[in-house]
N, C-alpha and C positions, 0 to 999 in steps of 0.2 A: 413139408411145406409146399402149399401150392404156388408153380409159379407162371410166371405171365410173359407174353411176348410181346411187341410194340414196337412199327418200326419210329425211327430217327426223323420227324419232320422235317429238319432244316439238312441233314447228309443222305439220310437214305439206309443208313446202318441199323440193323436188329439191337434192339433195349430187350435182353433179357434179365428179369429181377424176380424175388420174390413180393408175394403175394401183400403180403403183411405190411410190408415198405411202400409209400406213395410219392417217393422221390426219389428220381431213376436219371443216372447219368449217361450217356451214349458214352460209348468205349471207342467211337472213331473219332467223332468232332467235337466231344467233351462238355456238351449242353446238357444242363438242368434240365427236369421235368417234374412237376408238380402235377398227379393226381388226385382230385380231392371225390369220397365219396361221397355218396348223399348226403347231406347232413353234416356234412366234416366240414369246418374252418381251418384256413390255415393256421391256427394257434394249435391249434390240434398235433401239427407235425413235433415226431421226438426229436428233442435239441441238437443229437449227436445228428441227424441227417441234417437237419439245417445248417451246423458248419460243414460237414461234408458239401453240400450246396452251394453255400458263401467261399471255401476256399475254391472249389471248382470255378467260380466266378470270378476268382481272384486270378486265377491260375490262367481264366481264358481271356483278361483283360491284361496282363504281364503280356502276352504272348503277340496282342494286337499292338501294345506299345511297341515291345522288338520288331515288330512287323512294319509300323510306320518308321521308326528310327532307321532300319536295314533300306526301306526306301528315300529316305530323305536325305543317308551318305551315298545313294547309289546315283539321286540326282545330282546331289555337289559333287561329285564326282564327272561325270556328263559334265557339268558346266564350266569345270577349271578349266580356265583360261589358258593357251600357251604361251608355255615362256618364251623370255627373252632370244635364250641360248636353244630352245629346242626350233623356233623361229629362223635362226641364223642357221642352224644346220635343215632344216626344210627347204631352205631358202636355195641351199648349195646343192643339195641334190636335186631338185630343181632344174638349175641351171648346170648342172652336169650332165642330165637327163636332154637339158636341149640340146646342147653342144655336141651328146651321140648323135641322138635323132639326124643334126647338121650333118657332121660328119659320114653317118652310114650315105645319107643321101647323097653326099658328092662322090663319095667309093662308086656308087652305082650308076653314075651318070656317067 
């Protein structure tokens, strides 16, 4: 079988495939690739690569979902508020913090 090289437009990664096959998935960043030759329609492609294609598509859209979800608890997260009780104890170290500060400063004068 002859086979063919091709890099990754969108990673940058080597697509190596056979010849025969015109739907080539990159092994880094997991993008589709449709080459059609002369004369060739996409109806043309054999069925078994076209779901190999649609679940890859599946696969890399699952992945952007997780991707926005993992950012969107990471901003509710950034934006809770403090609490009542963690407020009240901020509050005292604090003002325990000042009362050294006071105190070293009169040790030294």
């Amino acid at each position: 079988m002859n086979r063919i090289t091709i890099k990754c437009p969108k990673c940058g990664g080597i697509i190596e495939a056979d010849y025969e096959f015109d739907t080539f998935l990159c092994s880094c960043c997991g993008c589709g690739y449709k080459i059609l030759h002369e004369g060739q329609s996409d109806a043309e492609h054999p069925p078994k690569i076209r779901l190999m294609v649609l679940e890859q598509e599946d696969r890399i859209v699952d992945k952007k979902i997780e991707e926005s979800r993992n950012l969107i608890n990471s901003k509710r997260i950034q934006n809770t508020p403090i609490s009542s009780g963690n407020k009240k104890l901020l509050l005292i170290c604090l003002i325990a913090f000042i009362v050294m500060i006071v105190f070293v400063v009169i040790l030294n004068t």
